[in-house]
N, C-alpha and C positions, 0 to 999 in steps of 0.2 A: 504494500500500500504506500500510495506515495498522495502528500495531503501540496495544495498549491492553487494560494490563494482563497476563490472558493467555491473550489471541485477538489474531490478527492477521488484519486486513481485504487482501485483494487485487482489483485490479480489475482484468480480463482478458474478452478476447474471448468473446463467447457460445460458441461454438465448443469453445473449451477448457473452460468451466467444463462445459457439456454433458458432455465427455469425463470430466473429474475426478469432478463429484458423485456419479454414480450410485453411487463407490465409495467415496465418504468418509460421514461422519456429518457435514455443512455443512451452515450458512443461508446457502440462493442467494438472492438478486434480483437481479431482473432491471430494467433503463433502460426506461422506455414509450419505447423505441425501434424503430422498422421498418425502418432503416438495414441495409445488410449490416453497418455499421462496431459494431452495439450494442453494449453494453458488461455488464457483471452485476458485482454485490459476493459475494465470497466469505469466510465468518468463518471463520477455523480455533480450533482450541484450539492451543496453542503446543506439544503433543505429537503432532496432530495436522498440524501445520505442518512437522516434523521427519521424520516420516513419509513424507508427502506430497512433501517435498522430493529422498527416498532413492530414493521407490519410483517417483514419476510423471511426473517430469523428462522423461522422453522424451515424454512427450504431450505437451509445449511446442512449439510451429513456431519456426523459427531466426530470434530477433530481437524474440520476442512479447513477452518481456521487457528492459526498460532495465536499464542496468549499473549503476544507481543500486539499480531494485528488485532484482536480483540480489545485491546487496550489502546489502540490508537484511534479504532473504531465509536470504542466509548468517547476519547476523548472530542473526535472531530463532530459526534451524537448531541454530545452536553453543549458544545459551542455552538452548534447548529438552532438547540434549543435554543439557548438564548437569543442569537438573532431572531429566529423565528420569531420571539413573542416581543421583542424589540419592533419587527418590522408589522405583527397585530396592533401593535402600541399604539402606530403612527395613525389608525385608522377611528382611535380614541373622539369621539362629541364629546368637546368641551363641558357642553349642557349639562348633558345626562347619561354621559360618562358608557354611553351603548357604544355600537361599532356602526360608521359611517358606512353604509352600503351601495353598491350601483344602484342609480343612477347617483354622483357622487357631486353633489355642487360644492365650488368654492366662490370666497369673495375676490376682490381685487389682489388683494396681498397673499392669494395662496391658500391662505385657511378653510378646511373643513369644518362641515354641519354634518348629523346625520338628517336623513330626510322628514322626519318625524318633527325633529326640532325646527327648521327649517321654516317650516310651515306659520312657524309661530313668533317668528324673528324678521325683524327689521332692517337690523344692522350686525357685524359679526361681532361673536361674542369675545374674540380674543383682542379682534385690531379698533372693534367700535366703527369699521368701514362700511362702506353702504354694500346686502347682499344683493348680488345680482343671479342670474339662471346660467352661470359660467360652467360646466362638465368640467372635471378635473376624470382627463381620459387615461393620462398616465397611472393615477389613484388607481381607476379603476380597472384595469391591465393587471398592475399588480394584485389586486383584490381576487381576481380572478385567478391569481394561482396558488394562493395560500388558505391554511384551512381556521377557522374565527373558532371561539370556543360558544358549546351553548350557552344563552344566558341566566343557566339556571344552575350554573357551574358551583355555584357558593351550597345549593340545596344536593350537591351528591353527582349530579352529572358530569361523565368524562367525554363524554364526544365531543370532535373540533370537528367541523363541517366546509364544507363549501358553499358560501355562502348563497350560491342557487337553493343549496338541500336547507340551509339553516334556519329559515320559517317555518318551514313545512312539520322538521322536527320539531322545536318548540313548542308550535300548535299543539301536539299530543305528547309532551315528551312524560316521561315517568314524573320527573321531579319536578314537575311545574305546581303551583302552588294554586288552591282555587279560592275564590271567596266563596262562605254561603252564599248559595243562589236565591235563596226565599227575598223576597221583596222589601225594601223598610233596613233603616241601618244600625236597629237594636243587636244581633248575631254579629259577632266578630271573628266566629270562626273561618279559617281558613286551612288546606289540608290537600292532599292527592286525589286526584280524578277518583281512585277506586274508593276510597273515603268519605267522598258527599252523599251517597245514599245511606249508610249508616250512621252518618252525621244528622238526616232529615229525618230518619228512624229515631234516633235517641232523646236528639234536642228540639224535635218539631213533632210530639207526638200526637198533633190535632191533626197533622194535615192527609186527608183521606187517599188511598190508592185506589183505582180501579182498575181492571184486569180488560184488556180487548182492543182491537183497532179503533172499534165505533162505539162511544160511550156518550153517557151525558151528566155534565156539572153543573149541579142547581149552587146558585149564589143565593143564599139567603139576607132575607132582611136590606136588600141595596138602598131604603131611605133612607137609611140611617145619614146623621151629618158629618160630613169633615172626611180627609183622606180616607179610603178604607180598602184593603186588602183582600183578595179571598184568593186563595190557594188550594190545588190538588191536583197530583199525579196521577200519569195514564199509565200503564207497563204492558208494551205489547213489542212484536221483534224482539225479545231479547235485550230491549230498551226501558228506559226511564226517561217522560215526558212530562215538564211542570207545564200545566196551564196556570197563568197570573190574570185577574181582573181585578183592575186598579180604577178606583175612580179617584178622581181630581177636581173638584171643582165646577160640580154637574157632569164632566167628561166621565165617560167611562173608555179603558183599552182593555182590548185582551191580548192574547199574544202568550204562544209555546214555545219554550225552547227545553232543548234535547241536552240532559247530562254527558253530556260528553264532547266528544271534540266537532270541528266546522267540519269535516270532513265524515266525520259518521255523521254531522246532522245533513250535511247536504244528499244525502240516500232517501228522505222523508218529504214528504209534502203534509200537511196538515188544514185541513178545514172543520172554521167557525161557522156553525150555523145558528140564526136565531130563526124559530117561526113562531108562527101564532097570528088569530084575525084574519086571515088569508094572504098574511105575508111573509116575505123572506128576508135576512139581511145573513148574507154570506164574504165571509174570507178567505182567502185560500195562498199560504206560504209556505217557503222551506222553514222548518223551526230555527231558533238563533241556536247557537250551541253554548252552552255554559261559559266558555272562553268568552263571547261575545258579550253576555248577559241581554238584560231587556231593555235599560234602561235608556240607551243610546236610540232605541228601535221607539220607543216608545216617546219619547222629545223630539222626534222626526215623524209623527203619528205611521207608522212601519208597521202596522196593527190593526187589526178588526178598534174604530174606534164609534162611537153613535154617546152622543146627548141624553140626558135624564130622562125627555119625556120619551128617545124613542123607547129607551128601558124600561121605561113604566109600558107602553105599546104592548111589547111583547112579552112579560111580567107579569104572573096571576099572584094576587094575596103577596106581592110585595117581595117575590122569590122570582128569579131568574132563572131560565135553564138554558144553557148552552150546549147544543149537539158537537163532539169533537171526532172526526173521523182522521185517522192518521192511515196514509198510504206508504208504502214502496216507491221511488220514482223508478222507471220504468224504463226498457230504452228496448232500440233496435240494433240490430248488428246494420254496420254497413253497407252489406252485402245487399242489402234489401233495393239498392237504386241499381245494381247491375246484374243482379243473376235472378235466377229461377223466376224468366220472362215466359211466358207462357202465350204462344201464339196459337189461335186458336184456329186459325186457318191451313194451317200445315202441322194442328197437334203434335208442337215440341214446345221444351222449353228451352230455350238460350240463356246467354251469358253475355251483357255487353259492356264492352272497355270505350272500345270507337267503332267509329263507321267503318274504319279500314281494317281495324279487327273482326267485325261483324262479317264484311262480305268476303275477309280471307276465309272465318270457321264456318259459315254457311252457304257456303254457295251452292250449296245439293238441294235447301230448299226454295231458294228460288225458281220459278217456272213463268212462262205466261199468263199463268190465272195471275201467282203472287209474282210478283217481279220483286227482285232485290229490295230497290225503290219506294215499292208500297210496304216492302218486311219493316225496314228501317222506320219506316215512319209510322208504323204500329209500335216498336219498340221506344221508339220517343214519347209517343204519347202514352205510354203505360210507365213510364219513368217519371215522366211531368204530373202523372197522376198521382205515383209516389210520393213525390216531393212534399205537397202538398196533404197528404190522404190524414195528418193525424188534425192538422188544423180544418178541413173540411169537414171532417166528421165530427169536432169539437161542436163545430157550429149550428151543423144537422141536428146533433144531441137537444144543445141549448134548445134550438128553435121548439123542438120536440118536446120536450121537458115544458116548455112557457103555453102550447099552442094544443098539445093531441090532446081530444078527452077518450079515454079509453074505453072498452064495451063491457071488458070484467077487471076491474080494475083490482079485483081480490088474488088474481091470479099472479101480481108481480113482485108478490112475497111469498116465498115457498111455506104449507100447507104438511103438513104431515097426509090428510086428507088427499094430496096430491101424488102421492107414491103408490105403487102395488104392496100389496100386502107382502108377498111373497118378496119384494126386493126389500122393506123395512126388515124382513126374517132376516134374508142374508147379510145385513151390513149387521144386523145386533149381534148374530151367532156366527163369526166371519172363521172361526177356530173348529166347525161342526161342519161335515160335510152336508151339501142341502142341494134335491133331486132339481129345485129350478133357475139353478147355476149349469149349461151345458158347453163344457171344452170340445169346442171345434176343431182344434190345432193348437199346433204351438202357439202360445200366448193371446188365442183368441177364442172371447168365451160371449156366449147369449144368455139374459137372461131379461125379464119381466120389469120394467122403469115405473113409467106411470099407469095411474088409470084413465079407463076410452072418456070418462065425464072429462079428466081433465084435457088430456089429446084434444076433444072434442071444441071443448072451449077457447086452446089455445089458436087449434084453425083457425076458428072463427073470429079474435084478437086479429090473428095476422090480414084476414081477409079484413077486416074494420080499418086495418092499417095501410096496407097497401091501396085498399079504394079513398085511403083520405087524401088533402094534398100538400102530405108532409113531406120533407125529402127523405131521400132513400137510399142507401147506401148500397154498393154490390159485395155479395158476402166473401167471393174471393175472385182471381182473375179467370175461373173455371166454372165458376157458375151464373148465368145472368138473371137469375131469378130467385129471390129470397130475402132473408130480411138480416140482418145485423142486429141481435140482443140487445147487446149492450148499450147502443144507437135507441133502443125503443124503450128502455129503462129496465132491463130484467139482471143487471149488474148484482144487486143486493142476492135476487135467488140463485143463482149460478152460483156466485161466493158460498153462501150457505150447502148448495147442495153440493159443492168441490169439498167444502171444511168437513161438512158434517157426515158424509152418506162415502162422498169419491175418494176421498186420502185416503181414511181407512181399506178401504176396497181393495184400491189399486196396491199399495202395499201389501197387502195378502195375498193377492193373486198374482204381480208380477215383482213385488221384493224390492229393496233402495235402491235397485240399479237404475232403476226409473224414476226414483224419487227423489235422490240425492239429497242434501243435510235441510233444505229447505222445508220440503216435501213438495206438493203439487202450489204452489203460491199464484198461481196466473194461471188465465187460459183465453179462450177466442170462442165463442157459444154465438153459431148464427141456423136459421132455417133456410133449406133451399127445398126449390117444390122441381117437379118434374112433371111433363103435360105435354102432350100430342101438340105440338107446331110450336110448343116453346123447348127448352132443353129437355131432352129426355133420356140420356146418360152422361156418365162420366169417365174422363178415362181416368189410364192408367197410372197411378201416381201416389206419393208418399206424404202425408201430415207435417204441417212445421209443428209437430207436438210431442211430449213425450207419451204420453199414453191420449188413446182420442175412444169417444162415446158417442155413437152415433143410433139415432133412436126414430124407430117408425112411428110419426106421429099418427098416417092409418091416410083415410079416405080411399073412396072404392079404385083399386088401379090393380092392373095383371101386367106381370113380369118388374124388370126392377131390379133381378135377384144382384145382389154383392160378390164378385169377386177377389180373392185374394192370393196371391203369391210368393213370393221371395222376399227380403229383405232389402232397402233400399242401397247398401253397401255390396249385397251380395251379387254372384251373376243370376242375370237374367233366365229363367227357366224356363218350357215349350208352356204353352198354352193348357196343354193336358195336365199338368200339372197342381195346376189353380183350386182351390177350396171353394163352392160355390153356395151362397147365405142367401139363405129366401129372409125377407128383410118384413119380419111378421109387425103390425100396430104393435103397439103401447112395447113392442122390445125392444131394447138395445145392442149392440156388439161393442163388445167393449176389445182395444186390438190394439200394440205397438202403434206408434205414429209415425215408425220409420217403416213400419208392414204396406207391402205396395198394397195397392188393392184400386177398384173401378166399379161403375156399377153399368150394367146391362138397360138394356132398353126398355120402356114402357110399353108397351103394345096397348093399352088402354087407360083412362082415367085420369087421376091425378097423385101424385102421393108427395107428401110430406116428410123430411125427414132433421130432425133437430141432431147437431153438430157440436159436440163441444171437444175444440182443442184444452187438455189438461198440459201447462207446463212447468218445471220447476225451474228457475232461478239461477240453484246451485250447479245444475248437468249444463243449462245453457252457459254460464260464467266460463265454463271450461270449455266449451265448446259449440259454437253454433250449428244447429243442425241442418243448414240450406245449405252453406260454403264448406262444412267439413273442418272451420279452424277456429282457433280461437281469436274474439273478434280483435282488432286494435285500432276500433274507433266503432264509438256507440252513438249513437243518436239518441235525444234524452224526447219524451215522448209528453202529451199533454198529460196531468195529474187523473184524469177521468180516465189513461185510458192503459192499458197492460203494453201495449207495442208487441213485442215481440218475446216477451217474458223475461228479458234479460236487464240484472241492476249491473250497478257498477263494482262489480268485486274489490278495484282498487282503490277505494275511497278506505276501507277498514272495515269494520266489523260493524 
C-alpha cells in the first residue's frame, strides 16, 4: 500500500480486487502476470478508502492482508473519517444547524441556507447580505457524493445516507421520535412509531376503536360551547386510523390520519360522509400520516369542513354521525395501454408499442376486408378509450348515483334471503364434504349461487337499467352487451359476498396459491347477456382474475354451453380435449382465471350471465397476470374504483 496525497494505492490479489471493483469507482491494473499468485494496483480516493474499508472487509480471505497494511489501512480509515465529517460540516445551516441540501442557494458572499430556512429569511444569517435564488452548483456536486448522517443520529440511528435516500429514510426511520397525535396540547408525550398505539391504549383510555373498513362515528353532544374535540379510531388493513372533529368557533373539521408513516398513508383513501333530510355532504382524501399530523391540514381547511347550522342539518337530538369508509388505492399495471388489444374482427388479441411494430408483428392479419390501416386505427381507438376509461366511468357512476331510480332497490345490499340454501350449506360447513358442490376438473367446480326470485329480479333491474337513459359502460372489450356493477351501484354486495360467502370458499377449494397474504381484496363483477342478432358467444380466452365466478342468471335460451381447456401459460390442446359446462340458472362455475375457457352459441332466447373477477392484491404485486411480469409502473386508479386489483407494494406495509 502506498498512501499519496488523497488516494491511496493497494496491492492485493486479482481475486479480491475482481471482487471489490465492480462496486467501487477505482483505477485497477493489473501485473502482465499468468501466475495464479498475480497481483493488480488498486487507487482509492481516501473517502472512498473509508468506505471500502466499513462496507467490504468481509470480501478479504483470512490473512490476504499484512498487519503492517492493516495498520496503515486503519490509519488512512481514521483520516478519511475525519475529513469526511469535516467536508459534512461545510454543509452545516447556520439557523438550524440541519444539512443544506440540493437545491443549494447561497447569498452574494458565498454562504449557505438550508432550504427550509431559506424560506423564512431575508437576508443571510452569517454576512446580514441580501439572499438572492443564486445555486451554489459546486455545493451541490459535492453533496452528491458524500453520504449526511440521519437526523435522528442523537436518538440511536447509524445510517449516513445519500442525500437523495435521506428523507425518505427519516420519514419512517426506527428512531424518529412522534408527538401524541390526539388533538389539544395537554399530552406531552412523545415516543416511537410502534409506541403511539399503546400510548393511546394507556393514557387515552376514553377514546373508542372500531373494527372495519366502513364504520360510523356518532359525535355526541356538538352544542356544547367553546373549542371541542371528539376523537376515535378505525382498525382495518392491519392499520390504525384516528378520525379528529374539531370545532372552532361554529367551524367544524374532520379529517383522518393514519398512525404511521406518509408512505403507508399514501396506500389509503378515506371518505367522510354526512347524510340525512335527503342530503349529502361528502369528502374524500389520502389520510395525513402521523408525521404530518392534522393540524397544518386543518388551518389550510385540507378537510371535510361545514358551519354549525349545517351540523345541526344533519344532526338528530344534538349527536352527529359520521359514515367513515377507508379504501385501498388501487392501480393498474401499465401494461393495460399496450397489450391484450382484443380485435374483434380478426378475433386476436395484440400487443402495441408503435405502428411500425404493429405492422412488423401482424401483418398475417391484415386482408382486404381489415387492411392494416383500418387494424391500427381500431387499436388506437381502444387505447384512447383506455386512457380515459377510469375517469369516464367515474363520471357515469356519479351521474348514476345522482339520477337512476331503481325498480328493486332492496336488491343492492346482499340479503341472506338472496342465496340458495344449499350454497349458504356449503360456505358454513366448507370442512364437510356436500353432494351440491360438483368437481368438473381440475380446479373447476359447479355448484347452486342464488335463488330464480332473486335471478328473476335482478333481470328485470338490469332491463329497468339499460331501457333508462343513463350511461353505460361496456363490460369488457369482448362483450358489447351488458352492464358494469359497480357502475350501477352493487359495489357494497359484491364486497360483502367476496368477504363473507367467496374468500372462505375459494380458499378451500383452491388453497393460498390463489389467494396470496391478502386474500381475495378486489374484483371486476359485471352482467353480459347473449341474444340472436346481438352477441351470442364468446371466444377463446383467459380472466384478468385470480379465481372468476361466473353465474347463470337463467331466462329461457338453448345452447350457450361453456367451454374449457388448458391453462393460459400452458400449450394449447386439440379441441377434443375441452371440458364442456351446460351453464344451468341460479349456478355458478367457479374456475382458475388463468383457465382458458369460451362459451358456444345460442341457438335461441336470451341468457344472462353474472361475472365476477375475484383478485388478490398480494399475487398481483408480484406479478401481473396480462404481461407475465412484474409491473414497474402502476397507474393509480379513481378511489371508487378496484382498477386492476393491484396496490403499490413499495410504499411499505
Amino acid at each position: 500500500m502506498k498512501s499519496s496525497g488523497n488516494s491511496t494505492t493497494f496491492t492485493v490479489h486479482d481475486r479480491l480486487a475482481a471482487a471489490i471493483a465492480p462496486n467501487t469507482n477505482l483505477t485497477v491494473s493489473t501485473n502482465p502476470s499468468t501466475t495464479p499468485n498475480a497481483t493488480c494496483s488498486i487507487t482509492l480516493s481516501t473517502s472512498t478508502c473509508q468506505q471500502m474499508m466499513t462496507t467490504n472487509t468481509n470480501l478479504m480471505p483470512a490473512g490476504s492482508l499484512s498487519s503492517a497494511t492493516a495498520a496503515s489501512c486503519n490509519i488512512a480509515a481514521s483520516t478519511s473519517t475525519n475529513q469526511h465529517q469535516d467536508l459534512v460540516n461545510l454543509f452545516e445551516c447556520p439557523v438550524c444547524f440541519d444539512y443544506a441540501l440540493p437545491p443549494i442557494l447561497q447569498c452574494q458572499s458565498g454562504h449557505i441556507v438550508c432550504s427550509q430556512c431559506r424560506q423564512k429569511l431575508s437576508s443571510c444569517p452569517t454576512c446580514r447580505g441580501p439572499l438572492g435564488n443564486i445555486r451554489n452548483l459546486g455545493m451541490e456536486k459535492v453533496a452528491d457524493t458524500i453520504l449526511f448522517p440521519c437526523k435522528y443520529q442523537t436518538n440511536g440511528c447509524l445510517l449516513s445516507l445519500m442525500h437523495k435516500h435521506k428523507l425518505e429514510h427519516e420519514d419512517g426511520c426506527d428512531f424518529r421520535p412522534y408527538m401524541c397525535p390526539c388533538p389539544g396540547a395537554s399530552c406531552k408525550w412523545q415516543g416511537s412509531l410502534e409506541n403511539v398505539m399503546q400510548h393511546l391504549w394507556l393514557a387515552h383510555k376514553s377514546i373508542t376503536t372500531l373494527q372495519g373498513e366502513d364504520i360510523v362515528f356518532l359525535a355526541t353532544d356538538i352544542t356544547l360551547p367553546g373549542a371541542v374535540d371528539w376523537v376515535m379510531m378505525q382498525s382495518c388493513f392491519g392499520h390504525h386510523f384516528m378520525l379528529v372533529l374539531e370545532k372552532q368557533e361554529q367551524q367544524f373539521f374532520a379529517i383522518v390520519q393514519l398512525i404511521g408513516t406518509r408512505q403507508q398513508a399514501e396506500k389509503f383513501v378515506y371518505r367522510l360522509e354526512l347524510s340525512g333530510n335527503k342530503r349529502r355532504l361528502t369528502w374524500e382524501s389520502t389520510p395525513k400520516s402521523i408525521h404530518e399530523g392534522i393540524q397544518q391540514a386543518i388551518l389550510l381547511s385540507d378537510c371535510l369542513v361545514f358551519d354549525g347550522a349545517t351540523a345541526l342539518l344533519f344532526s338528530e337530538n344534538g349527536n352527529l354521525a359520521i359514515n367513515i369508509i377507508m379504501k385501498k388505492t388501487f392501480y393498474r399495471c401499465s401494461c393495460f395501454l399496450k397489450s391484450n388489444i382484443y380485435l374483434e374482427q380478426v378475433n386476436a388479441h395484440v400487443h402495441y408499442i408503435s405502428d411500425e411494430q404493429f405492422r412488423e408483428d401482424y401483418r398475417q392479419l391484415a386482408s382486404s376486408k381489415n387492411t392494416m390501416e383500418d387494424l391500427l386505427g381500431l387499436v388506437h381507438k381502444e387505447i384512447d378509450r383506455r386512457r380515459t376509461l377510469d375517469a369516464d366511468a367515474q363520471k357515469r357512476k356519479e351521474q348514476i348515483r345522482r339520477e337512476y331510480q331503481p325498480l328493486h332497490p332492496e336488491l343492492y345490499t346482499l340479503q341472506s334471503r338472496f342465496l340458495s340454501e344449499n350454497f349458504k350449506e356449503i360456505c358454513s360447513q366448507l370442512k364437510s364434504s356436500n353432494d351440491s358442490i360438483k368437481k368438473l376438473g381440475n380446479g373447476l367446480y359447479s355448484m347452486p349461487v342464488f335463488t330464480k326470485e332473486f335471478c328473476r329480479q335482478l333481470i328485470e333491474e338490469l332491463r329497468h337499467f339499460e331501457a333508462s337513459s343513463m350511461p353505460k359502460g361496456r363490460p369488457n372489450t369482448m362483450n358489447n352487451y351488458g352492464v358494469l356493477l359497480d357502475e350501477l351501484g352493487f359495489t357494497n354486495f359484491i364486497d360483502d359476498l367476496r368477504n363473507q360467502y367467496l374468500n372462505p370458499l375459494v380458499r378451500t377449494l383452491f388453497g393460498d396459491e390463489y389467494m396470496g397474504d391478502t386474500g381475495l381484496d378486489s374484483h371486476k363483477a359485471f352482467v353480459v347477456s347473449y341474444k340472436i342478432g346481438q352477441d351470442v358467444d364468446l371466444g377463446y380466452h383467459y380472466d384478468n382474475a385470480e379465481v372468476t365466478l361466473n353465474v347463470s342468471l337463467g331466462e329461457d335460451f338453448e345452447g350457450g354451453d361453456l367451454y374449457f381447456g388448458t391453462m393460459a401459460k400452458a400449450n394449447r390442446t386439440a379441441f377434443s380435449n375441452f371440458i364442456f359446462v351446460e351453464h344451468i340458472p341460479t349456478f355458478g362455475i367457479l374456475h382458475r382465471g388463468q383457465h382458458l375457457h369460451g362459451s358456444e352459441p345460442i341457438t335461441s332466447g336470451e341468457r344472462y350471465s353474472l361475472i365476477i373477477w375475484l383478485r388478490s392484491s398480494s399475487k398481483r404485486n408480484q406479478l401481473c397476470p396480462m404481461c407475465w411480469r412484474k409491473s414497474d409502473c402502476l397507474i393509480a386508479v379513481d378511489s371508487d374504483s378496484y382498477g386492476d386489483g393491484m396496490t403499490n407494494s413499495s410504499e411499505g406495509n
